[in-house]
Backbone as CSV, one residue per row, in Angstrom:
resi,resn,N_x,N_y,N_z,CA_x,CA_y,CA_z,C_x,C_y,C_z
1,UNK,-18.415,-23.528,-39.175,-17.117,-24.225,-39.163,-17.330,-25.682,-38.739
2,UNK,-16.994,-26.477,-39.660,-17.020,-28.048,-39.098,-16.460,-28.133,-38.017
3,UNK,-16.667,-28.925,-37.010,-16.182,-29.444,-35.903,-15.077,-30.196,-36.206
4,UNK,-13.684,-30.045,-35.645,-12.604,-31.587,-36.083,-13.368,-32.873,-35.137
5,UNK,-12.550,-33.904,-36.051,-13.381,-35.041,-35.316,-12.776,-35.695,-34.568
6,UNK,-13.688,-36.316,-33.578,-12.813,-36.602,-32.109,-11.547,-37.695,-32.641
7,UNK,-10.963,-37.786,-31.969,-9.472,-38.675,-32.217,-9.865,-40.326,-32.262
8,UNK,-9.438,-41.000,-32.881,-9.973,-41.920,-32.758,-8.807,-43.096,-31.170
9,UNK,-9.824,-43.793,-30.642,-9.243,-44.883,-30.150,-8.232,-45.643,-30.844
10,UNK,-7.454,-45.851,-29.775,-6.370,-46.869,-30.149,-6.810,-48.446,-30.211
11,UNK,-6.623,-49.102,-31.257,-7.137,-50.738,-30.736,-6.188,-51.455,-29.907
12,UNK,-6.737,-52.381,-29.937,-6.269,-53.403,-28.738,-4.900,-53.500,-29.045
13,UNK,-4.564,-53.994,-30.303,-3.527,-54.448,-30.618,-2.266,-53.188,-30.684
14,UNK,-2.770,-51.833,-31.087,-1.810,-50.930,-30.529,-1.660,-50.311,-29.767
15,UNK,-2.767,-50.767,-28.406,-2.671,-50.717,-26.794,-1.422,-51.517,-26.588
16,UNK,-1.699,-52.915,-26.874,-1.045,-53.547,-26.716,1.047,-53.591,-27.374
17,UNK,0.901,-52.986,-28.318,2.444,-52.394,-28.914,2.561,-51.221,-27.872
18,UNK,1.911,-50.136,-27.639,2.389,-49.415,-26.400,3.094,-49.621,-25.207
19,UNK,2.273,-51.006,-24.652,2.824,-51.440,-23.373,3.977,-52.433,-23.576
20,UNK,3.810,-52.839,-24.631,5.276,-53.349,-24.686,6.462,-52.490,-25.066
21,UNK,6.226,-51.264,-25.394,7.157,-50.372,-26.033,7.794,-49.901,-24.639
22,UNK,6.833,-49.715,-23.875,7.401,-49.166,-22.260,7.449,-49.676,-21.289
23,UNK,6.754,-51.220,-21.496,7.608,-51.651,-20.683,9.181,-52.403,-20.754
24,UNK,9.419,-52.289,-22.356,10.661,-52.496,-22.389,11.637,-51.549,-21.974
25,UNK,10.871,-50.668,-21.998,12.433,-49.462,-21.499,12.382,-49.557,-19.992
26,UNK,11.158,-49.887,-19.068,11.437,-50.245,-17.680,12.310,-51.047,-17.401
27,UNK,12.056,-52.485,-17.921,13.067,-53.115,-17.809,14.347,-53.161,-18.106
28,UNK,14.687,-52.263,-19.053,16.042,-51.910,-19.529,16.615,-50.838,-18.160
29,UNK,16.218,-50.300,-18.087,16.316,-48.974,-17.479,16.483,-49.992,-15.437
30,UNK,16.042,-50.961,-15.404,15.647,-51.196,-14.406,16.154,-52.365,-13.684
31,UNK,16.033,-53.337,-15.011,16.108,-54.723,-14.905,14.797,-55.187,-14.713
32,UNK,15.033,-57.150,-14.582,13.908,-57.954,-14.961,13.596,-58.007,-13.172
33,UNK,14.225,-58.360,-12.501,14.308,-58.031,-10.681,13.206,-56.848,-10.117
34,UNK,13.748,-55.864,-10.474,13.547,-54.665,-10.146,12.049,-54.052,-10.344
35,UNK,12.505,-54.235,-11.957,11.194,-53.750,-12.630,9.509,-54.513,-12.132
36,UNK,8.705,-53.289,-11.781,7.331,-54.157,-11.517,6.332,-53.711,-12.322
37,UNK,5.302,-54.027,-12.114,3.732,-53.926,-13.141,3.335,-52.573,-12.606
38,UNK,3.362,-52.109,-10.933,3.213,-50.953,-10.736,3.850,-49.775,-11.533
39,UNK,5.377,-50.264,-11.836,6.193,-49.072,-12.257,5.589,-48.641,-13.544
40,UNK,5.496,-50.210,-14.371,5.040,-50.201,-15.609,3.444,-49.180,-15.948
41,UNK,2.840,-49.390,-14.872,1.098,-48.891,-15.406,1.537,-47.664,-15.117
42,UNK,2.260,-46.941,-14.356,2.367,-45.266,-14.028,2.990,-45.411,-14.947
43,UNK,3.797,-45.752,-15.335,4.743,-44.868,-16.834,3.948,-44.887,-18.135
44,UNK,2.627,-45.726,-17.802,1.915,-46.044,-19.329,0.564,-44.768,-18.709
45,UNK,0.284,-44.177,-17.381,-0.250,-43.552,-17.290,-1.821,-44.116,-17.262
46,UNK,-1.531,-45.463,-16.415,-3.058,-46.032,-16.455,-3.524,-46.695,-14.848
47,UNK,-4.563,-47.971,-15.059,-4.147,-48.827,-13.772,-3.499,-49.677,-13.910
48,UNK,-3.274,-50.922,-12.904,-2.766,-51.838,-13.181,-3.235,-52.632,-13.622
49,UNK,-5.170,-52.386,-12.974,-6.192,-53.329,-13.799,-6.135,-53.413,-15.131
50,UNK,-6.041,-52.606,-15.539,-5.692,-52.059,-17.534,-4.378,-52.684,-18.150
51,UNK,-3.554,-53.411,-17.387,-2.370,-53.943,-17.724,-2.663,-55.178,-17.441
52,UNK,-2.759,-55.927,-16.609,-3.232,-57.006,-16.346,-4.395,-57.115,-17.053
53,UNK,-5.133,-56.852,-17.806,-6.145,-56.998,-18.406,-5.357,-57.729,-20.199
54,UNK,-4.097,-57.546,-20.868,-3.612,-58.138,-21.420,-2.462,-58.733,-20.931
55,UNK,-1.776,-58.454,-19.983,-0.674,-59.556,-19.595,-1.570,-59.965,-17.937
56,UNK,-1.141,-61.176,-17.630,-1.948,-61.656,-16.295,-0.460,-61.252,-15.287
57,UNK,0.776,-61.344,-15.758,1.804,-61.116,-14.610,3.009,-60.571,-15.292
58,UNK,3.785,-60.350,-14.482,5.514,-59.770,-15.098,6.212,-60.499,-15.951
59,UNK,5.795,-61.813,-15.445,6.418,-63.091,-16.109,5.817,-62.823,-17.954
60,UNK,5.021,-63.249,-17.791,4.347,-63.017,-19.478,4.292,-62.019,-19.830
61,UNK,4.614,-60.777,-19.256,4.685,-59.321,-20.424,6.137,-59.365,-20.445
62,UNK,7.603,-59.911,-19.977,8.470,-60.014,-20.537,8.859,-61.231,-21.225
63,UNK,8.102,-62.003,-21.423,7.977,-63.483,-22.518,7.652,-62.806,-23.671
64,UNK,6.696,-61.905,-23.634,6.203,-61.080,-24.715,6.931,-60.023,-25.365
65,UNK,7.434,-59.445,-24.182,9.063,-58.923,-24.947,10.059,-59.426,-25.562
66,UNK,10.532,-60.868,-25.336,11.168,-61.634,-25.828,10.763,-62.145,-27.049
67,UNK,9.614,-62.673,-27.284,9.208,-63.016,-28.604,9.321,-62.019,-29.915
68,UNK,8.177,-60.373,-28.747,8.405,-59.733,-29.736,9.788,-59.127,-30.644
69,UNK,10.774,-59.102,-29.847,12.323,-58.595,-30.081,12.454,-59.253,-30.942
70,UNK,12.878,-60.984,-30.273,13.861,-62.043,-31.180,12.972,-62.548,-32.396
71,UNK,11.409,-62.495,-32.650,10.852,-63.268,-33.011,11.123,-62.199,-34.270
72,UNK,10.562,-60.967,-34.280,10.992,-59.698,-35.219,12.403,-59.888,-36.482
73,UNK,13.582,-60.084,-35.168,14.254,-59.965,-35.494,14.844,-60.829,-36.688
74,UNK,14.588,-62.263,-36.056,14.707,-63.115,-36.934,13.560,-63.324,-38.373
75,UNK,12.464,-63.022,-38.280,11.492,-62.767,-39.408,12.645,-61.710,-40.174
76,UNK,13.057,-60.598,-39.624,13.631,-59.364,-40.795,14.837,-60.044,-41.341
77,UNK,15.437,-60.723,-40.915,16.911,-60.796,-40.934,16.643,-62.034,-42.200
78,UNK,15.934,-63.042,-41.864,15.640,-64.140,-42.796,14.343,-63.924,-43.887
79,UNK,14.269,-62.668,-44.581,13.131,-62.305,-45.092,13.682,-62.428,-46.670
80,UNK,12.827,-63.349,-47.402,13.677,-63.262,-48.635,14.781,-64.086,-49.032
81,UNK,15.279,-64.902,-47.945,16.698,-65.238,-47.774,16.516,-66.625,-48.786
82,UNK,15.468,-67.029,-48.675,15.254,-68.459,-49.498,15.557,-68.866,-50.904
83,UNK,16.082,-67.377,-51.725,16.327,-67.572,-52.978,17.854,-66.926,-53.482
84,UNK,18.431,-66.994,-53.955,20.035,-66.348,-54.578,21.000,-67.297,-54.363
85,UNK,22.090,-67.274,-54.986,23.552,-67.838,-54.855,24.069,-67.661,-53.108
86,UNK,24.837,-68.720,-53.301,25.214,-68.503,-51.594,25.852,-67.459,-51.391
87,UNK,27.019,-66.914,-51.896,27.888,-65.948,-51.282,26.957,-64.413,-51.435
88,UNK,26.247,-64.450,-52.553,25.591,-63.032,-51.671,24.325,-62.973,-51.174
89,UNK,23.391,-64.100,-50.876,22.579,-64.507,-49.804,23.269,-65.001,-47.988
90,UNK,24.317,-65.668,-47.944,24.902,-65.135,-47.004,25.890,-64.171,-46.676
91,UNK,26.586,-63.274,-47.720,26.800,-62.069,-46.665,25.893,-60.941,-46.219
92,UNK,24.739,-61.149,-47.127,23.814,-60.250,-46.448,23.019,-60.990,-44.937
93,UNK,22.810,-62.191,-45.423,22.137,-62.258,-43.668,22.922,-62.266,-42.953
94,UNK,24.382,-62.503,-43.196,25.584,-61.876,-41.779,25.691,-60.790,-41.487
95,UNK,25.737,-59.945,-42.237,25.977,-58.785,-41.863,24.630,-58.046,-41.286
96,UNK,23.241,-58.028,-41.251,22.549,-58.509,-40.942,21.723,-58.982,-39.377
97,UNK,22.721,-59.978,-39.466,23.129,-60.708,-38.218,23.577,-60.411,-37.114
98,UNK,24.898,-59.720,-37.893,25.454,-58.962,-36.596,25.160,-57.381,-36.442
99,UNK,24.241,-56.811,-37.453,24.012,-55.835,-36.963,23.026,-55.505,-36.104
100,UNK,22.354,-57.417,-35.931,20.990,-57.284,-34.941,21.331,-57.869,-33.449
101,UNK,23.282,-58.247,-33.122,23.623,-58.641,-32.236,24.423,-57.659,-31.531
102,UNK,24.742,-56.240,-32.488,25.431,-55.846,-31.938,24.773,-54.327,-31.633
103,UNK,22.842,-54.790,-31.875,22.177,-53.192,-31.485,22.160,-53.591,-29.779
104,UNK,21.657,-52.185,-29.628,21.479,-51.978,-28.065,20.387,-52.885,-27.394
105,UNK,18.999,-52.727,-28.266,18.218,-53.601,-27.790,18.676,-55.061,-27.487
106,UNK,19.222,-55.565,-28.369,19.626,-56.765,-28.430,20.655,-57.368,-26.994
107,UNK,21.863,-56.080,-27.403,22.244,-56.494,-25.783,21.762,-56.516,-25.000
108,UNK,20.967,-55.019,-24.299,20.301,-55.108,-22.975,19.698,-56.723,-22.513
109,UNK,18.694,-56.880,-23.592,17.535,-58.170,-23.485,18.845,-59.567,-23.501
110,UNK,19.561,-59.403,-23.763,20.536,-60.600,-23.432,21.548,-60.719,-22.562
111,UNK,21.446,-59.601,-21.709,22.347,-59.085,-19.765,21.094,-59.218,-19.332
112,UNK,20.230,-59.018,-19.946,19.067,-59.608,-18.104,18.519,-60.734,-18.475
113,UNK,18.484,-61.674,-19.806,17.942,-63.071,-19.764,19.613,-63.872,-18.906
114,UNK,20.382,-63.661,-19.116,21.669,-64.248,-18.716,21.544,-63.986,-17.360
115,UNK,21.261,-62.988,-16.760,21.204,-62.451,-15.200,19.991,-63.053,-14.591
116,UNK,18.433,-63.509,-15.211,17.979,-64.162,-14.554,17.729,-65.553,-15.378
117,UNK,18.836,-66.445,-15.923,18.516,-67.673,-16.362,18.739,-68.669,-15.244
118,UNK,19.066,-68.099,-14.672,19.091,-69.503,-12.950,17.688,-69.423,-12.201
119,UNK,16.802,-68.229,-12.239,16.123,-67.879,-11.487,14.837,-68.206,-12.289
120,UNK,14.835,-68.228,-13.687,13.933,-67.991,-14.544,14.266,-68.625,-15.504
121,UNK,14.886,-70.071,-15.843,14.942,-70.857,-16.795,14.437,-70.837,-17.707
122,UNK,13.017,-70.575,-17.969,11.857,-70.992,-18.922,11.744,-69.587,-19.485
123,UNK,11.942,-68.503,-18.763,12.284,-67.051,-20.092,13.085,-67.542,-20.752
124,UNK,14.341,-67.722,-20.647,15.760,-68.407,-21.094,15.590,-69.174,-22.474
125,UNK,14.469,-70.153,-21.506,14.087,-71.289,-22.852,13.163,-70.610,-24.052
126,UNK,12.408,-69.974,-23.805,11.827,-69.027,-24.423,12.509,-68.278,-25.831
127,UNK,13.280,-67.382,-24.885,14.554,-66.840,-25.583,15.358,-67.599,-26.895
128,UNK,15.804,-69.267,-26.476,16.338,-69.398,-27.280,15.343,-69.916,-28.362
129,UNK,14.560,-70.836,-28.219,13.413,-70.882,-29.097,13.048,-70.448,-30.008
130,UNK,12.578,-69.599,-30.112,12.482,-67.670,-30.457,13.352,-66.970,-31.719
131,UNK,14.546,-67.026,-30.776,15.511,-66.464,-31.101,16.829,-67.224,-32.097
132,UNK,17.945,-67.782,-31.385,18.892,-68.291,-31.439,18.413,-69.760,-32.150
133,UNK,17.577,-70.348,-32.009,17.311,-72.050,-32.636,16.494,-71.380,-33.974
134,UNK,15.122,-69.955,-34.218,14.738,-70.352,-34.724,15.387,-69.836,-36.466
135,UNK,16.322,-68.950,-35.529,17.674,-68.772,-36.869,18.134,-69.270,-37.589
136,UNK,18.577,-70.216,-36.097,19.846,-71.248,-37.113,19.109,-72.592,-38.160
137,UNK,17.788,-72.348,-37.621,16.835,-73.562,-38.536,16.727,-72.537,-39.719
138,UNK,16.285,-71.836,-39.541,16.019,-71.192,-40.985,17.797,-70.801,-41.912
139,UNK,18.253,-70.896,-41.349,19.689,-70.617,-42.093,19.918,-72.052,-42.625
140,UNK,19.694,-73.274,-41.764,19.444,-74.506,-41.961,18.973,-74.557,-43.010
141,UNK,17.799,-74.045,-43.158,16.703,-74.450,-44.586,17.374,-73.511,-45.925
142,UNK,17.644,-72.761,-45.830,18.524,-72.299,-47.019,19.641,-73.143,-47.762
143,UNK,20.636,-73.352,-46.576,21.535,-74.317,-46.814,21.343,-75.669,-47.452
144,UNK,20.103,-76.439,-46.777,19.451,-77.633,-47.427,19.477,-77.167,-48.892
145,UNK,18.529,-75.715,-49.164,18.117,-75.603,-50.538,18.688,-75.468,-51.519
146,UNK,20.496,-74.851,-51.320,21.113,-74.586,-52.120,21.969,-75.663,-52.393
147,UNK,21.636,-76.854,-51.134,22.591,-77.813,-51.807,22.064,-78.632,-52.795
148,UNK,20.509,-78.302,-52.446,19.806,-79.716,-53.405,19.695,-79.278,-54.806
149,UNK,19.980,-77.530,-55.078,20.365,-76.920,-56.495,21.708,-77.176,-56.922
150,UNK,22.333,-77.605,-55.998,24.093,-77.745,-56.393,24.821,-76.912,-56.327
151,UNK,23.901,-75.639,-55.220,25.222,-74.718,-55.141,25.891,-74.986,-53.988
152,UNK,26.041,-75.612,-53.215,26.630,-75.547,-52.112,26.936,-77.539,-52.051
153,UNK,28.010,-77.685,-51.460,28.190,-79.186,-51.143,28.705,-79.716,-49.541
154,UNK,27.599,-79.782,-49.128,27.522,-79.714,-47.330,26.879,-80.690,-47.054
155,UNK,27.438,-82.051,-46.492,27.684,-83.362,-45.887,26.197,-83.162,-44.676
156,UNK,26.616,-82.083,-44.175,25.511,-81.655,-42.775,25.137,-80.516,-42.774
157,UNK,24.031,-79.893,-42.632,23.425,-79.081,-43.287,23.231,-78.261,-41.553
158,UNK,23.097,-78.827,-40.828,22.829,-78.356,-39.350,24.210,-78.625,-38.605
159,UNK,25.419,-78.850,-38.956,26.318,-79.036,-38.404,27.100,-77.183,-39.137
160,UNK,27.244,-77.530,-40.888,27.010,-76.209,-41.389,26.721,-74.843,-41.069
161,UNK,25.330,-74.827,-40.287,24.834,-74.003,-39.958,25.236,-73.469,-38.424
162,UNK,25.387,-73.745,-37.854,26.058,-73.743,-36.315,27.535,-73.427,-36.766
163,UNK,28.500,-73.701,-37.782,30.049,-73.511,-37.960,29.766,-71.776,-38.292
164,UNK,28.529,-71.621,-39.852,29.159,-70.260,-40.380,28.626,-69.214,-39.506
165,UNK,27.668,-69.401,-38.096,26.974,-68.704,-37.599,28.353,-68.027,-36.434
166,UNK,29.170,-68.986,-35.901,30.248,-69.310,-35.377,31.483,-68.056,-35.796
167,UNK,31.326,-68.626,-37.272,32.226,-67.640,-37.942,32.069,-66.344,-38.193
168,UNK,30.574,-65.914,-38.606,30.059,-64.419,-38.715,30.492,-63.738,-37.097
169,UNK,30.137,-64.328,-36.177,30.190,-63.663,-35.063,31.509,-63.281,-34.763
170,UNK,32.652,-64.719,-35.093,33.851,-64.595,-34.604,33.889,-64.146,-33.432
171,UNK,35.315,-63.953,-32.869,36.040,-63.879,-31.377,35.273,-62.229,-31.063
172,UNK,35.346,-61.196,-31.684,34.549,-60.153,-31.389,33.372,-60.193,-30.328
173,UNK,32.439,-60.820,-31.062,31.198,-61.029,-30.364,31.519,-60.516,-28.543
174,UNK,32.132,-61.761,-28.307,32.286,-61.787,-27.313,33.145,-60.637,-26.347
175,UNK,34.155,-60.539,-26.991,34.769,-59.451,-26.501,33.962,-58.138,-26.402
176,UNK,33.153,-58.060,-27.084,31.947,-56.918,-27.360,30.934,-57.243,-25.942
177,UNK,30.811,-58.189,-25.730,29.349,-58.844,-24.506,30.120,-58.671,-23.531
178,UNK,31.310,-58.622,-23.105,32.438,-58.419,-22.091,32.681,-57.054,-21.412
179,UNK,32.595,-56.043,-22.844,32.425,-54.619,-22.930,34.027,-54.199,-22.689
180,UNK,34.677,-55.668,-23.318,36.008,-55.346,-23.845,36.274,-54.193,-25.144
181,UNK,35.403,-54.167,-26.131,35.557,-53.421,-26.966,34.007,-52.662,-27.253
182,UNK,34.051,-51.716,-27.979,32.694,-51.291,-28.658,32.171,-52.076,-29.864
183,UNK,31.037,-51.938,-30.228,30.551,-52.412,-31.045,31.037,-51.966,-32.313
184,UNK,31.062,-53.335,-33.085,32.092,-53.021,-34.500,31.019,-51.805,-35.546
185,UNK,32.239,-50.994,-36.442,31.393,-50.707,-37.266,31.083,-50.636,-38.306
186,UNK,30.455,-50.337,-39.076,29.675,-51.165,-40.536,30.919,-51.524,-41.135
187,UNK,32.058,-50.431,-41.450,33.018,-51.339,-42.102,33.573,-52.733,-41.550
188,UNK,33.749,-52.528,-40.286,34.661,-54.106,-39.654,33.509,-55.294,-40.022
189,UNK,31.924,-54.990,-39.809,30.805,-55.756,-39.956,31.322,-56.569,-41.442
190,UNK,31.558,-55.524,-41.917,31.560,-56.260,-44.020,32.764,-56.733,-44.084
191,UNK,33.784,-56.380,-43.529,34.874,-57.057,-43.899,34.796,-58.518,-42.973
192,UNK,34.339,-58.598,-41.572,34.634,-59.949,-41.082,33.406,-60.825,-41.758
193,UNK,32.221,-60.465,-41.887,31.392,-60.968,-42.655,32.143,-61.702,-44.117
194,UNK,32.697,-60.945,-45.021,33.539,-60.955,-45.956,34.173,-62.091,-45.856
195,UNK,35.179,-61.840,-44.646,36.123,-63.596,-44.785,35.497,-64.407,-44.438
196,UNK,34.126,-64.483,-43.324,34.057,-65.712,-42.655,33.044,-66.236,-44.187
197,UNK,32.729,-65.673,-44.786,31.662,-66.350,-45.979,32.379,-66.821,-47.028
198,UNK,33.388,-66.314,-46.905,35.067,-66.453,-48.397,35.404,-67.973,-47.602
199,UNK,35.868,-68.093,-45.820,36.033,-69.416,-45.882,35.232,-70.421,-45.864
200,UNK,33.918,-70.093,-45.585,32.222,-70.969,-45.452,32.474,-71.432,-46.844
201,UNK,32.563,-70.786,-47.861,32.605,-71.848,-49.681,34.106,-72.302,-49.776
202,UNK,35.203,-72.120,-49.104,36.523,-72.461,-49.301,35.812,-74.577,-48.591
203,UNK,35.283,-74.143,-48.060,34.986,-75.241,-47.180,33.691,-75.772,-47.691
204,UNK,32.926,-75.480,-48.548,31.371,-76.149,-48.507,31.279,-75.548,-49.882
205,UNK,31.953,-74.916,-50.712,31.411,-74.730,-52.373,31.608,-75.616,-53.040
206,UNK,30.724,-75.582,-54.085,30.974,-76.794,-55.120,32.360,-76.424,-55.877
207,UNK,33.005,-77.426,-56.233,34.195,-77.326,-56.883,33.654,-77.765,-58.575
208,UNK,34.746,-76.735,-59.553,33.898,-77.010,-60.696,35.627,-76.932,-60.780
């Protein structure tokens, strides 16, 4: 009978997706305060030497959470986005949009960057970097592109981009981050998506 063969090692790099997989749920589960590197290496079932061996402190394995989240997020959300007519290239990255503002991950990681942005500025800055700027540039660069085809007629292309981002979210958003309401669902997503992109060309389509 052949022997099965031993299992193979994990590489670095999906050592490394492990510990970020758990230590995001520490910190969720915990907060950015709370949560330490000790808690983290027992829940990964190692030392701490073995953790510190790819992150050097707490600080940079949740920088690394941050990138990996927002940086993800925004790669999926803007994937492709560079080519089609405006109205159904942006209602898909709105809807999209808000379905990547209104997952769980998304909140948690944006109640504890908000909870330690006095304490920890430079996660913060991180965060938006990342996240929130490197969106609205790439929504930016679409917008540029469709105007210089003539589908779109937008004076400011980064003024633009900051209004329809504004509008996808609408007054919800917030009331949602408040935990005034629950998170909308797919239908309310398509329908507010729907108007705010119906008034984005009422306001910025070419008129023929």
């Amino acid at each position: 009978m052949t022997p099965s063969p031993a299992p193979r090692a994990p590489t670095r790099d999906e050592r490394r997706d492990s510990i970020l997989k758990v230590a995001r749920e520490v910190f969720f589960e915990q907060g950015y305060t709370a949560a330490s590197m000790s808690t983290i290496a027992a829940r990964l079932g190692g030392s701490k030497g073995t953790l510190y061996n790819y992150f050097k402190s707490k600080e940079e394995l949740f920088e690394a959470q941050v990138r990996d989240l927002c940086g993800a997020a925004v790669d999926r959300i803007s994937d492709g986005s560079v080519e089609g007519e405006p109205v159904a290239v942006l209602t898909r990255l709105g809807e999209q949009y808000l379905e990547h503002l209104y997952s769980e991950e998304t909140v948690q990681m944006f109640r504890i960057l908000v909870a330690e942005a006095q304490r920890s500025p430079e996660l913060a800055r991180v965060f938006y970097e990342v996240g929130p700027a490197r969106g609205q540039q790439r929504l930016e660069n679409y917008l540029e592109g469709a105007k210089a085809r003539g589908a779109l007629d937008i004076p400011d292309c980064a003024l633009a981009a900051e209004q329809l981002l504004s509008l996808w979210k609408g007054r919800a958003h917030l009331q949602f981050l408040l935990n005034l309401i629950p998170p909308l669902p797919p239908a309310e997503i398509r329908l507010q998506i729907a108007q705010a992109v119906s008034a984005f060309m009422a306001l910025y389509g070419t008129k023929t």
